[in-house]
N, CA, C and O atoms as a printed pandas DataFrame, in Angstrom:
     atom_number atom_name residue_name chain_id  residue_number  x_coord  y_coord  z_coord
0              1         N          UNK        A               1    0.840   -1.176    0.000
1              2        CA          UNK        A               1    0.000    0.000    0.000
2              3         C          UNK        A               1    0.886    1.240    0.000
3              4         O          UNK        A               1    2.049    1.325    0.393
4              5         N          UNK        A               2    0.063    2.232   -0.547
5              6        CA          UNK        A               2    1.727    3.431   -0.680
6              7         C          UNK        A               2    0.860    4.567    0.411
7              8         O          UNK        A               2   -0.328    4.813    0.617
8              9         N          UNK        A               3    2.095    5.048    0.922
9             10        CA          UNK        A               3    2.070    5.781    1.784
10            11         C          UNK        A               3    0.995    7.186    1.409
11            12         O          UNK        A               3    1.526    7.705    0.427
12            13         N          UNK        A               4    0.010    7.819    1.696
13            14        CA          UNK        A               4   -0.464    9.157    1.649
14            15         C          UNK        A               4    0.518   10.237    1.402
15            16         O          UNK        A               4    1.458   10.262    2.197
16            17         N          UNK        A               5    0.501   11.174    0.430
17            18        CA          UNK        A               5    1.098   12.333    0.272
18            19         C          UNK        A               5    0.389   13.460    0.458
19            20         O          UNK        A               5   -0.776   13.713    0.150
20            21         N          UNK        A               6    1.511   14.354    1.194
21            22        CA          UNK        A               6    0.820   15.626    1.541
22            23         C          UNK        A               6    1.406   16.790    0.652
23            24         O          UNK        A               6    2.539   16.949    0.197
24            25         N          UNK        A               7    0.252   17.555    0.553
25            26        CA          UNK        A               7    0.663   18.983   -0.512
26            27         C          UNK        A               7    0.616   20.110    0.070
27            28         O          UNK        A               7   -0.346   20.258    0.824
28            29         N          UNK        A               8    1.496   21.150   -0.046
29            30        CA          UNK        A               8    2.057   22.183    0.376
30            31         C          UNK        A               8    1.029   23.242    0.246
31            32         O          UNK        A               8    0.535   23.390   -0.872
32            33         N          UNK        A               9    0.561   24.133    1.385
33            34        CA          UNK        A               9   -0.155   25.121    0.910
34            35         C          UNK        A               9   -0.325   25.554   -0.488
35            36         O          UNK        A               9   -1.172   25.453   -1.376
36            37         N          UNK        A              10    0.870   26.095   -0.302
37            38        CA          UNK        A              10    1.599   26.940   -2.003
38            39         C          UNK        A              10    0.754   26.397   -3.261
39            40         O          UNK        A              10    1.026   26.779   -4.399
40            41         N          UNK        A              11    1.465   24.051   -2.712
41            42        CA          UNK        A              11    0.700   24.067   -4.300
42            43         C          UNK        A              11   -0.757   23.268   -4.576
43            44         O          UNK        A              11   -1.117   22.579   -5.531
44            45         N          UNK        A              12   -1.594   23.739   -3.055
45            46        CA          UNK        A              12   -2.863   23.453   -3.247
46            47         C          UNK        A              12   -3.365   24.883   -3.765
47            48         O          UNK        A              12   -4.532   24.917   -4.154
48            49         N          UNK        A              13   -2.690   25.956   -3.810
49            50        CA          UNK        A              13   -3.327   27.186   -3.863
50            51         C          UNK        A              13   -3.184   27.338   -5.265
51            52         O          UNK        A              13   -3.941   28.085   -5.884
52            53         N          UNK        A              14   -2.140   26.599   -5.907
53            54        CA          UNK        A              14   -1.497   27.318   -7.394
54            55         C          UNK        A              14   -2.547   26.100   -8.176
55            56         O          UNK        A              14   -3.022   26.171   -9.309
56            57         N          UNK        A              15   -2.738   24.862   -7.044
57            58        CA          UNK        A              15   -3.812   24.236   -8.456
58            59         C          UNK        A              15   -5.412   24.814   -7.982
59            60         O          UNK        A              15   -6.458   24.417   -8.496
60            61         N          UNK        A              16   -5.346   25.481   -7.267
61            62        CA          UNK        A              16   -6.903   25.746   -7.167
62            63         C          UNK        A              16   -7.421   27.237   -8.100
63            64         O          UNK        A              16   -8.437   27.498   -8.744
64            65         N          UNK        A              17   -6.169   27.995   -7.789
65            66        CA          UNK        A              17   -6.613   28.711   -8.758
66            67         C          UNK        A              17   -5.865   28.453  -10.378
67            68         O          UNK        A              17   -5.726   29.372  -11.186
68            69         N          UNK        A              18   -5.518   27.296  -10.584
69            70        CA          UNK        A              18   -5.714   26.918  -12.113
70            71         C          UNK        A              18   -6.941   26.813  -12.215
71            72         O          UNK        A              18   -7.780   27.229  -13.014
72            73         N          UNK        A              19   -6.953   26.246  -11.367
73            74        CA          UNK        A              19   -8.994   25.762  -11.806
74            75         C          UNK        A              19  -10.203   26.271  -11.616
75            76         O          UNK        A              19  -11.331   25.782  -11.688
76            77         N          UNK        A              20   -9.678   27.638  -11.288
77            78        CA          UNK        A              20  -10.562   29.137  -10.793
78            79         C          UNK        A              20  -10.443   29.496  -12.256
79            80         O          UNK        A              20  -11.522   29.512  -12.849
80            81         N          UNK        A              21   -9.262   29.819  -13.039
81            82        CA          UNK        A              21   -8.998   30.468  -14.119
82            83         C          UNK        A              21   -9.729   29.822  -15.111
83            84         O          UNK        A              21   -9.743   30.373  -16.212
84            85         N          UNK        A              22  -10.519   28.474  -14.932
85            86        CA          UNK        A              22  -11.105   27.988  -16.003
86            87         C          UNK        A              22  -10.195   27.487  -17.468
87            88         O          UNK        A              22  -10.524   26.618  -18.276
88            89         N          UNK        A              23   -9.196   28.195  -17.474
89            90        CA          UNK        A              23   -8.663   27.825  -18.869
90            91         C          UNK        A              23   -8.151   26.209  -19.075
91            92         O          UNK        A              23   -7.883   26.056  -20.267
92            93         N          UNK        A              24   -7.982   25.248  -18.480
93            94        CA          UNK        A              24   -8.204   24.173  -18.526
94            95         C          UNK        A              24   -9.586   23.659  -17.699
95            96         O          UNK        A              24  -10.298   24.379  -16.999
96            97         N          UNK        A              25   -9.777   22.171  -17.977
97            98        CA          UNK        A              25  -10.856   21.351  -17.342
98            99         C          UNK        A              25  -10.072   20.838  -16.024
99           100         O          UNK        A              25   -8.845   20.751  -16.077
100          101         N          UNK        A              26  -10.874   20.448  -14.663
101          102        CA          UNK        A              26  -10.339   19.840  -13.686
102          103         C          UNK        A              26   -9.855   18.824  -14.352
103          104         O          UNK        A              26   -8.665   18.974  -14.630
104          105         N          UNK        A              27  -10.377   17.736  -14.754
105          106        CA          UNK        A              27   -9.374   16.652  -15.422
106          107         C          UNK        A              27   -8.131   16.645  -16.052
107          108         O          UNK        A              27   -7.273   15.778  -15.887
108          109         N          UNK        A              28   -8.042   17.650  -16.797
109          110        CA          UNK        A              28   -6.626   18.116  -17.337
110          111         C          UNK        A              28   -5.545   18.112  -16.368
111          112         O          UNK        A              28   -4.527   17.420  -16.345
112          113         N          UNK        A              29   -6.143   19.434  -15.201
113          114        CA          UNK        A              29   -5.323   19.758  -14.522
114          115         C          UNK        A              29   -5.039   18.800  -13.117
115          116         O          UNK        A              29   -4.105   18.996  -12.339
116          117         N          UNK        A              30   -6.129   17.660  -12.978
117          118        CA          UNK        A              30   -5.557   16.904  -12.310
118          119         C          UNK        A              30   -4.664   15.783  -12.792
119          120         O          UNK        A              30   -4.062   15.030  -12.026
120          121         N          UNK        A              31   -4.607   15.706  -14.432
121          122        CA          UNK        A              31   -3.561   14.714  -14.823
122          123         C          UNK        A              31   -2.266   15.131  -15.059
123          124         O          UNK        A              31   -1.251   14.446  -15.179
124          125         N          UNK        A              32   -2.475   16.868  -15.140
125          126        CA          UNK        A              32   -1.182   17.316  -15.177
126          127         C          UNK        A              32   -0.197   17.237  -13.664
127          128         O          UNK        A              32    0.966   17.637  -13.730
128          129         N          UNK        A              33   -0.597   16.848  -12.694
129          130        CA          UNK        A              33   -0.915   17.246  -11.590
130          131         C          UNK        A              33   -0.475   15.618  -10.395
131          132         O          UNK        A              33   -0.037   15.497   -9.251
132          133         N          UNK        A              34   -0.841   14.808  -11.317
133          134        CA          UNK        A              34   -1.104   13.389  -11.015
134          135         C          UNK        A              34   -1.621   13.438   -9.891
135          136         O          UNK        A              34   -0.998   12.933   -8.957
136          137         N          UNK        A              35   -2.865   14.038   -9.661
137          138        CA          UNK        A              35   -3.717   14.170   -7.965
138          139         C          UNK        A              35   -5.059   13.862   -8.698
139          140         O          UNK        A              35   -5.249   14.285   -9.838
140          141         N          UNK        A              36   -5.898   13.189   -8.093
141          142        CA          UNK        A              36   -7.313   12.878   -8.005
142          143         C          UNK        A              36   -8.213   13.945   -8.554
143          144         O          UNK        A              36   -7.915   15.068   -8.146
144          145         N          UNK        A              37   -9.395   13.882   -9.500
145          146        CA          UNK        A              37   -9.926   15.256  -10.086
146          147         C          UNK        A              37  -10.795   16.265   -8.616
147          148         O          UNK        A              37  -10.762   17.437   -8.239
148          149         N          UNK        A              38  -11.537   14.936   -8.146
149          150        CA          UNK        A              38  -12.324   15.532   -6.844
150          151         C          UNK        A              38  -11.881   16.514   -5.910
151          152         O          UNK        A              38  -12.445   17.403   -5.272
152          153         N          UNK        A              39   -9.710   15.750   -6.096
153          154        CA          UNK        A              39   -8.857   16.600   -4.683
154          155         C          UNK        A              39   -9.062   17.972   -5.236
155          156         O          UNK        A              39   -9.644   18.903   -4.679
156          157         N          UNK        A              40   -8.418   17.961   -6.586
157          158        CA          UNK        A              40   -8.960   19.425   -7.104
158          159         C          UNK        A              40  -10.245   20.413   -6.693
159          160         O          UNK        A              40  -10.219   21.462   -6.049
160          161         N          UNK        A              41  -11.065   19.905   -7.124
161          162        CA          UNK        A              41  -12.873   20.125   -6.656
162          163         C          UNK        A              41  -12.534   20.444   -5.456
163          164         O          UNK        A              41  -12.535   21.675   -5.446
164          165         N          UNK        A              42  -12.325   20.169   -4.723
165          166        CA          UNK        A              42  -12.217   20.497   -3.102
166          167         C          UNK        A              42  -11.105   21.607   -2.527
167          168         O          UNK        A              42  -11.120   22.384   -1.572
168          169         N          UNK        A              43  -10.301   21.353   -3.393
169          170        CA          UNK        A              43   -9.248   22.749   -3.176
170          171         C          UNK        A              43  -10.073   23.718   -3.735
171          172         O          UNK        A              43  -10.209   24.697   -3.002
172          173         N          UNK        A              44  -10.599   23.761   -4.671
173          174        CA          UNK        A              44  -11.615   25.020   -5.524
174          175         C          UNK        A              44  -12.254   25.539   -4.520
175          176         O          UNK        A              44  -12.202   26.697   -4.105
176          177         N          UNK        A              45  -12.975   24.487   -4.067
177          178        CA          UNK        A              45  -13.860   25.062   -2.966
178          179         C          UNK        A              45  -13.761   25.817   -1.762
179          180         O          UNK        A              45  -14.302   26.822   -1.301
180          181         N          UNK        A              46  -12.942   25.049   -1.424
181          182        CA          UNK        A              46  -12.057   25.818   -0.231
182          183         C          UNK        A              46  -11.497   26.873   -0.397
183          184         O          UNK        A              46  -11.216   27.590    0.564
184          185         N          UNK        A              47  -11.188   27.228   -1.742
185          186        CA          UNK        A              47  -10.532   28.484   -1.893
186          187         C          UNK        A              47  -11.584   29.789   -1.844
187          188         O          UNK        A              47  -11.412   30.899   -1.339
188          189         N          UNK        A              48  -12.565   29.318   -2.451
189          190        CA          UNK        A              48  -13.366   29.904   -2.947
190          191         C          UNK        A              48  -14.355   30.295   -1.493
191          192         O          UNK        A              48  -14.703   31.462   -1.315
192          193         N          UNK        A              49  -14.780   29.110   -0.433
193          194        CA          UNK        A              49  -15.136   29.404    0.981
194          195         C          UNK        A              49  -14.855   30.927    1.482
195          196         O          UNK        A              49  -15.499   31.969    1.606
196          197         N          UNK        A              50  -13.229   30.360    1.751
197          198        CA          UNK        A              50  -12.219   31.157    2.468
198          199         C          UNK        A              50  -11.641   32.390    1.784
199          200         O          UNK        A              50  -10.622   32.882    2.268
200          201         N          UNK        A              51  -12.169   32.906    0.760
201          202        CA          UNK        A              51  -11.170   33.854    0.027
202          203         C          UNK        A              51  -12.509   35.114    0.571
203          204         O          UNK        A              51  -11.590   35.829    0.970
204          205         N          UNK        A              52  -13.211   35.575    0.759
205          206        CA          UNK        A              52  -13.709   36.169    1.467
206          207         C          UNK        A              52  -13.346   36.772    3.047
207          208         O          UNK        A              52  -13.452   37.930    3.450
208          209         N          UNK        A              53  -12.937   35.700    3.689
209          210        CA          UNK        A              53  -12.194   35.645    5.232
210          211         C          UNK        A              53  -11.004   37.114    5.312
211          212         O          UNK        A              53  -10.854   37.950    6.204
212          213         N          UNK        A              54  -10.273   36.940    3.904
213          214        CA          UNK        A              54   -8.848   37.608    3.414
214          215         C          UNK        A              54   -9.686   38.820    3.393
215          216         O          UNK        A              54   -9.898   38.614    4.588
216          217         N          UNK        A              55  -10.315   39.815    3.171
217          218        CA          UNK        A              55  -10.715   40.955    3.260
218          219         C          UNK        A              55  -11.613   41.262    4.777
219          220         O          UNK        A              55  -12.150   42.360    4.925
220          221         N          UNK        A              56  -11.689   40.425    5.621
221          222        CA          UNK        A              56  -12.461   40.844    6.514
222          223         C          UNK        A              56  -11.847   40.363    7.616
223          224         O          UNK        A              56  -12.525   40.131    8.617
224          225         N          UNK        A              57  -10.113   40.080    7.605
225          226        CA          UNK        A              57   -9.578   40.037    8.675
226          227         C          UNK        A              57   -9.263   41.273    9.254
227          228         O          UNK        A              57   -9.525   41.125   10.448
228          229         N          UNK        A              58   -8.849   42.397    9.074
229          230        CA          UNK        A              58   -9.085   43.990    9.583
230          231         C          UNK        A              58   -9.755   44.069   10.312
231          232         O          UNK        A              58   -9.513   44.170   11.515
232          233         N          UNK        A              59  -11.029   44.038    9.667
233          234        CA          UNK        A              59  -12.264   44.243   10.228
234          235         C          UNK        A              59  -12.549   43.680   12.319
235          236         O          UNK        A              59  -12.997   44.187   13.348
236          237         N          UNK        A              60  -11.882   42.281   11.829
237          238        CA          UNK        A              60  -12.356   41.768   12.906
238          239         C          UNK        A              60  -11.498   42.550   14.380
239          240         O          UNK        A              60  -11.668   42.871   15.556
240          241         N          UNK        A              61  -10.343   42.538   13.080
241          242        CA          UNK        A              61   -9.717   43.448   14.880
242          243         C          UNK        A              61  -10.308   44.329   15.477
243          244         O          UNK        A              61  -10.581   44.153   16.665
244          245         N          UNK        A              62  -10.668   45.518   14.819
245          246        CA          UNK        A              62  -11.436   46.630   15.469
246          247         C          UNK        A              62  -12.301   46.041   15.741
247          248         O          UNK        A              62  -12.504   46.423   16.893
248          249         N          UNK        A              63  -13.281   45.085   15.443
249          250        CA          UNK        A              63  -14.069   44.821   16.452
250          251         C          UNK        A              63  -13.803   44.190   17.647
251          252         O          UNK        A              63  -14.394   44.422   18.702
252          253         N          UNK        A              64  -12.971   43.442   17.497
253          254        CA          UNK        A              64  -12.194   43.310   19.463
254          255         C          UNK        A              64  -11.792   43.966   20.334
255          256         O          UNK        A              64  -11.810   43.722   21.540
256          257         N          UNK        A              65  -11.143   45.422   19.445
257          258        CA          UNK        A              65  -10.681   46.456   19.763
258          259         C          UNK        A              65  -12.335   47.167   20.698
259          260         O          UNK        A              65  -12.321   47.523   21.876
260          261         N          UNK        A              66  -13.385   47.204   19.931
261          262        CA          UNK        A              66  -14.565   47.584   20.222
262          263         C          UNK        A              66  -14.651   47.207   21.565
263          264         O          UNK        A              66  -14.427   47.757   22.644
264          265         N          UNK        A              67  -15.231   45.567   21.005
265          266        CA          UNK        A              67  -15.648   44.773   22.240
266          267         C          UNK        A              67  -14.748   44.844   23.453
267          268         O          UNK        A              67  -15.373   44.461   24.441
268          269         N          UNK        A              68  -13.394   45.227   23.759
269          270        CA          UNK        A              68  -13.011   45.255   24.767
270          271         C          UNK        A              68  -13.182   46.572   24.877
271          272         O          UNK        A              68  -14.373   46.790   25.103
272          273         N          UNK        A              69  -12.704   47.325   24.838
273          274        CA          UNK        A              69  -13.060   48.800   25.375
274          275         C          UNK        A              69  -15.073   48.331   26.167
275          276         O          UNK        A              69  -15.380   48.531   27.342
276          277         N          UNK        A              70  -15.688   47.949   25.479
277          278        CA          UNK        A              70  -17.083   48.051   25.832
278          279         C          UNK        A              70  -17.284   47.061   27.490
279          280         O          UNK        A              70  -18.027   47.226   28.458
280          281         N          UNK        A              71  -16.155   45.976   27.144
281          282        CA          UNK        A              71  -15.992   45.151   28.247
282          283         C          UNK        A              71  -15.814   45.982   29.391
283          284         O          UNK        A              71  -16.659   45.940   30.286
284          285         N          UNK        A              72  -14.637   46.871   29.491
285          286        CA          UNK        A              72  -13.701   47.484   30.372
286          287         C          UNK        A              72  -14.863   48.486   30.712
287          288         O          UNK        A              72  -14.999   48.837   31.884
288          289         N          UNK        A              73  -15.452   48.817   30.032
289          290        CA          UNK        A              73  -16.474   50.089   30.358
290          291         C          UNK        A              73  -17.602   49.590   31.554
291          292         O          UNK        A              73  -17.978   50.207   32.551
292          293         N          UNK        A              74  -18.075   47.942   30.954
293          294        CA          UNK        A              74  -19.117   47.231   31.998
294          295         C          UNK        A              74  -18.411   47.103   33.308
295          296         O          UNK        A              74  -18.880   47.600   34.332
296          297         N          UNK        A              75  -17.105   46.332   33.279
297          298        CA          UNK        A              75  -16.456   45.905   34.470
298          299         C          UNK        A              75  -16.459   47.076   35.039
299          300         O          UNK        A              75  -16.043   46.629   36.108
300          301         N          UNK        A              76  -16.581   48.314   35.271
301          302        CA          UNK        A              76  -16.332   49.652   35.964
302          303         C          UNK        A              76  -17.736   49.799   36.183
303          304         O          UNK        A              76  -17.962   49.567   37.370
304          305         N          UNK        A              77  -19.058   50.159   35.387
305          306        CA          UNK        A              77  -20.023   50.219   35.949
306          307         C          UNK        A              77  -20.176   48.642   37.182
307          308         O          UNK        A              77  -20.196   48.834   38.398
308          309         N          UNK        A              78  -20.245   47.539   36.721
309          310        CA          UNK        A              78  -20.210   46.404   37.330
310          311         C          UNK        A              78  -19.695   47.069   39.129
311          312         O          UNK        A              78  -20.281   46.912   40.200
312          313         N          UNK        A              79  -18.150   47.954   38.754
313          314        CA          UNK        A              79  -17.616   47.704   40.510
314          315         C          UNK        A              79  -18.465   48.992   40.916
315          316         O          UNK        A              79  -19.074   48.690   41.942
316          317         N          UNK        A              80  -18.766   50.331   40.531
317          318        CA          UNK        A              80  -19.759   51.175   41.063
318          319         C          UNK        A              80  -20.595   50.708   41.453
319          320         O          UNK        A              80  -20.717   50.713   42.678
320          321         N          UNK        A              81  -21.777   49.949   40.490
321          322        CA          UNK        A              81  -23.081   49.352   41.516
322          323         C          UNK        A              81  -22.731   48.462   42.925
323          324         O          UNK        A              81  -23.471   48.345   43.901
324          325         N          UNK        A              82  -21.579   47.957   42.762
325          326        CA          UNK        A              82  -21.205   46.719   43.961
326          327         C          UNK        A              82  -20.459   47.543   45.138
327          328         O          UNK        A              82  -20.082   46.935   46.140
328          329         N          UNK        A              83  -20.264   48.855   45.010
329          330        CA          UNK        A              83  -20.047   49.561   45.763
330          331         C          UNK        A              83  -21.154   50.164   46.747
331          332         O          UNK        A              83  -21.291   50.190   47.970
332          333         N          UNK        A              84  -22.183   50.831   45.197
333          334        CA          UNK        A              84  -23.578   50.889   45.548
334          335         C          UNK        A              84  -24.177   50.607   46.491
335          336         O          UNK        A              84  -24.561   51.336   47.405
336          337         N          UNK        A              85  -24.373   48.948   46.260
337          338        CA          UNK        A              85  -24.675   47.909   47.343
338          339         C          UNK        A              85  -24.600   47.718   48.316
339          340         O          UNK        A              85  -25.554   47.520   49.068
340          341         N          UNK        A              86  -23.010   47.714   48.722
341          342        CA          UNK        A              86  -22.600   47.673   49.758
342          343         C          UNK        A              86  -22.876   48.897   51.066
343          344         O          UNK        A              86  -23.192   48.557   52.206
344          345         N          UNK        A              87  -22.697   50.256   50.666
345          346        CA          UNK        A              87  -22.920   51.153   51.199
346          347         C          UNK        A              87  -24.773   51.566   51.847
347          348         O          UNK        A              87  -25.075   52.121   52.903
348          349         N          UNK        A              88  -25.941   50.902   50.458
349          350        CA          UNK        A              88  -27.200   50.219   50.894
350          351         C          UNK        A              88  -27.148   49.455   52.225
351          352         O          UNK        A              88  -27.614   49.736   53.329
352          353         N          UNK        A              89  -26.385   48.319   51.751
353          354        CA          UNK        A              89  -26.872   47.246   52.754
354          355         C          UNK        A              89  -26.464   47.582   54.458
355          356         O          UNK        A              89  -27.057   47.293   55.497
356          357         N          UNK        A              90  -25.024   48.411   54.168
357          358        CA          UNK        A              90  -24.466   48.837   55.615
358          359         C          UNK        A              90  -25.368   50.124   56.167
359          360         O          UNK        A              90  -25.371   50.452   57.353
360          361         N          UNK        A              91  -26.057   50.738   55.231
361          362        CA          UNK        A              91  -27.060   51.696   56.048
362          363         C          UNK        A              91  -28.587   51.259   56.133
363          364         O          UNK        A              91  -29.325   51.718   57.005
364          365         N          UNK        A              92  -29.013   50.360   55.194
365          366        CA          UNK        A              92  -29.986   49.521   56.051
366          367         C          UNK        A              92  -30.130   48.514   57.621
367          368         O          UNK        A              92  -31.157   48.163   58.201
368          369         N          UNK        A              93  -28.592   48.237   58.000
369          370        CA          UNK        A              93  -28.641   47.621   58.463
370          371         C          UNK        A              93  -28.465   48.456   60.297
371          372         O          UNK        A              93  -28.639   47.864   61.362
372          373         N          UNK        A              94  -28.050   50.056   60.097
373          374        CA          UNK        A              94  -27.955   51.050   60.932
374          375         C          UNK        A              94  -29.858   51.506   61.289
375          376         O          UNK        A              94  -30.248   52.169   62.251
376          377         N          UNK        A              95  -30.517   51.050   60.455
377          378        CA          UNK        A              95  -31.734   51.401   60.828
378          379         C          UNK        A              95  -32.624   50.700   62.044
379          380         O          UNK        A              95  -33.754   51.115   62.301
């Protein structure tokens, strides 16, 4: 039985977008290729998933950037009210 081979980012990316470019058929380019037509099909896909992700990694930072600032803002109201509280409960308890 022969061992599984593994393919390099690089050249799952260089056959997926052969086969984005259309100018050959997956079959072609998987015989040029000597890899399975489907493995192809599936690199396509994947490329095609994930190539969206590549413009909206920016994005995501500022929104962490957001979300923590908004965090840090709760945790501070959070210790005021618990201060709040405390100062309640010790003058209810003077009554």
């Amino acid at each position: 039985m022969s061992k599984r081979r593994t393919h390099s980012p690089e050249f799952k990316a260089r056959v997926a977008m052969e086969a984005i470019s259309g100018r050959k058929t997956i079959q072609e380019i998987a015989a040029d290729h000597a890899i399975h037509p489907i493995q192809v099909s599936q690199w396509k896909r994947q490329l095609l998933d994930s190539a969206s992700e590549l413009f909206t990694r920016g994005k995501k930072s500022k929104d962490s950037s957001e979300s923590q600032a908004k965090e840090a803002e709760l945790f501070q109201q959070i210790g005021k009210l618990q201060m709040e509280l405390e100062w309640l409960k010790k003058k209810s308890q003077l009554l």
